[in-house]
C-alpha positions as CSV (number, residue, x, y, z in Angstrom):
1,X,122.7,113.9,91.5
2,X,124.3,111.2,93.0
3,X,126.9,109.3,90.7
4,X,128.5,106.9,93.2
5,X,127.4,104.2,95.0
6,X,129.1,103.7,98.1
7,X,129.7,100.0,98.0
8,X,130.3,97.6,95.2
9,X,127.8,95.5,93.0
10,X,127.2,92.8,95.4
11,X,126.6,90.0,93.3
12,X,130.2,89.4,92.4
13,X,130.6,89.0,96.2
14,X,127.2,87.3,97.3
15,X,125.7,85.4,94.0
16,X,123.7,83.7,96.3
17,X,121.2,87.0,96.2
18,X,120.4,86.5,92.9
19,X,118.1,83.4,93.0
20,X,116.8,85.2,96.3
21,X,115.4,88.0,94.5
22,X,114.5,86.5,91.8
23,X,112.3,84.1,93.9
24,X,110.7,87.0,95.6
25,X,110.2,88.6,93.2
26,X,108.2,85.2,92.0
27,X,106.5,85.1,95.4
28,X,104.6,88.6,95.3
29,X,104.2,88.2,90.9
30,X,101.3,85.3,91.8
31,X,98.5,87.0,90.7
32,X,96.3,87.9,93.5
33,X,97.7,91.6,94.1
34,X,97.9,94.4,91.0
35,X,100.8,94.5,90.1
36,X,100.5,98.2,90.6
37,X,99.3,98.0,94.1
38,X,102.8,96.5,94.4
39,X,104.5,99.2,93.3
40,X,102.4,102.0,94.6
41,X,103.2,100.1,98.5
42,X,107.0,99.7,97.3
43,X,107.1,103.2,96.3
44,X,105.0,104.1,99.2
45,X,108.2,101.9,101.7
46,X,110.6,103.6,99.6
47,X,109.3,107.3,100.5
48,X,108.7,106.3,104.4
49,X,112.4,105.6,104.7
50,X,113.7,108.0,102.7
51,X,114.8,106.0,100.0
52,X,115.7,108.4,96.9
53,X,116.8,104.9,94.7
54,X,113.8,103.0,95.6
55,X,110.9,106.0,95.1
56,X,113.1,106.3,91.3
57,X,113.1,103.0,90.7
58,X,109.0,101.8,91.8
59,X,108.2,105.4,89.9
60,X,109.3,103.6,86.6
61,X,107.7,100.2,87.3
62,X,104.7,102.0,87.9
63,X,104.8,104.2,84.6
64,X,105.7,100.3,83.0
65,X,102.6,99.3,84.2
66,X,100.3,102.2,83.4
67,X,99.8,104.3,86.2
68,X,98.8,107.2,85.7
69,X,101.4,110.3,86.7
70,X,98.7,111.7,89.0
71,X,98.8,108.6,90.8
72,X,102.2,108.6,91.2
73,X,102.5,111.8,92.5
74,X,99.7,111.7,95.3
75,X,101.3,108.1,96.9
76,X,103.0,110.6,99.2
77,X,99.7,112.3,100.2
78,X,97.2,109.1,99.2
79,X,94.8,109.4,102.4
80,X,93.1,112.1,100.7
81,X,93.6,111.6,97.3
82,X,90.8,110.6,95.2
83,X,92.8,108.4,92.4
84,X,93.2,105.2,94.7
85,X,90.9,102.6,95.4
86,X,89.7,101.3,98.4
87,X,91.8,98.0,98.3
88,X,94.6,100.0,96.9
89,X,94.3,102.3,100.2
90,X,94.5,99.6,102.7
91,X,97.1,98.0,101.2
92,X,99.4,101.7,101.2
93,X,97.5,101.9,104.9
94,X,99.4,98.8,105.6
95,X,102.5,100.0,104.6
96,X,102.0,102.7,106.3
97,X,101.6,100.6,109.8
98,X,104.3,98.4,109.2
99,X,106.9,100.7,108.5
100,X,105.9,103.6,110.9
101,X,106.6,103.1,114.8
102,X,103.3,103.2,117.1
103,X,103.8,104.1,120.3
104,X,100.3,104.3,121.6
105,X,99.9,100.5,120.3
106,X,99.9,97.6,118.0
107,X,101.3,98.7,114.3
108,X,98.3,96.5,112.3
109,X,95.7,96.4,114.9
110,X,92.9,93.7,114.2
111,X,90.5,96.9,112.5
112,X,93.2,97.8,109.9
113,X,93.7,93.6,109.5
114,X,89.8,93.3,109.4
115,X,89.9,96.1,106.1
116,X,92.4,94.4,104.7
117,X,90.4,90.9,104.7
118,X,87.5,92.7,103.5
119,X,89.5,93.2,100.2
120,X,92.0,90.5,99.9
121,X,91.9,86.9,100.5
122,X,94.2,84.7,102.6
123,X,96.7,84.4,99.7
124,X,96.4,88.0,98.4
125,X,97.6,89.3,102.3
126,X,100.1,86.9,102.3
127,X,101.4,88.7,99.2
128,X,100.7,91.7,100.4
129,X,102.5,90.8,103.5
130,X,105.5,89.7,101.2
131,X,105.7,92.5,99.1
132,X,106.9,94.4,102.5
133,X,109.3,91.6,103.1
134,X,110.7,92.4,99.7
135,X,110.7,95.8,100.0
136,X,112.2,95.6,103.8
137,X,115.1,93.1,102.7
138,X,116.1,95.9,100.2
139,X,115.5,98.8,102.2
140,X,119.4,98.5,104.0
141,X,120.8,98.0,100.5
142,X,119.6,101.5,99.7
143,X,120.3,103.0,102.5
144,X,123.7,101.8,102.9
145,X,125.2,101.0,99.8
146,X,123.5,103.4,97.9
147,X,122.9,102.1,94.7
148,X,122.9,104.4,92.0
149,X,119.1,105.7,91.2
150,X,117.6,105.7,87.9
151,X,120.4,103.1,86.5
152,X,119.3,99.6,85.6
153,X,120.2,96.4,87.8
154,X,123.3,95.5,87.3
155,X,124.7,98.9,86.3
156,X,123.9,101.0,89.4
157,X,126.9,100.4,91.5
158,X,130.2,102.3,90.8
């Protein structure tokens, strides 16, 4: 298990990050998305690339927030898994299209948009939209200065 983090806490160096976060944070917590579809498209990010600190650390907000373990487990596999809704789906099939290369075409063609709208309102895909900018503005942190999974903020960097 990793025990290290490669780089320093950086909020001694950048305070500036806190606010940042914490007003994203505020951004995606409006109220139009689950806060469980959240997490399951965070954890769902944090599998695509790899991520072993982000898939621990949306695993626990999800158990915070009630999901069930079966849930959890089948985000890896959730095209064919029957524990997801349909809203929930699109939203991990947006995910999906954002953070997976296309090279036969667009990424979120206007059928996979079209879904989306059928479930979400204009607000509810900006959020869902933001949730990936979250999720893609932490991504590099993870992957470079591996933080320390399974510790809390502020105590997962050595």
């Amino acid at each position: 298990m990793q025990t290290t983090s490669r780089l320093p806490d950086p909020m001694p160096l950048f305070p500036e990050i806190t606010p940042l976060a914490a007003g994203m944070a505020k951004l995606i917590a409006n109220g139009t998305v689950p806060e469980a579809t959240v997490h399951l498209m965070q954890l769902r990010a944090g599998q695509i690339v790899g991520s072993t600190y982000h898939t621990i650390y949306q695993t626990s907000l999800l158990r915070k927030a009630g999901v069930t373990e079966d849930q959890i487990t089948a985000v890896a596999s959730w095209q064919d898994a029957p524990y997801f809704s349909d809203a929930e789906r699109v939203a991990l099939e947006l995910t999906e299209a954002v953070l997976t290369p296309n090279r036969t075409g667009e990424r979120v063609p206007d059928e996979l948009y079209g879904r989306a709208a059928a479930h979400y309102d204009d607000k509810a895909l900006w959020t869902l939209t933001l949730v990936l900018a979250q999720i893609c503005f932490f991504v590099p942190v993870a992957l470079i200065a591996k933080p320390i999974p399974g510790r809390p903020l502020g105590k997962n960097y050595s």
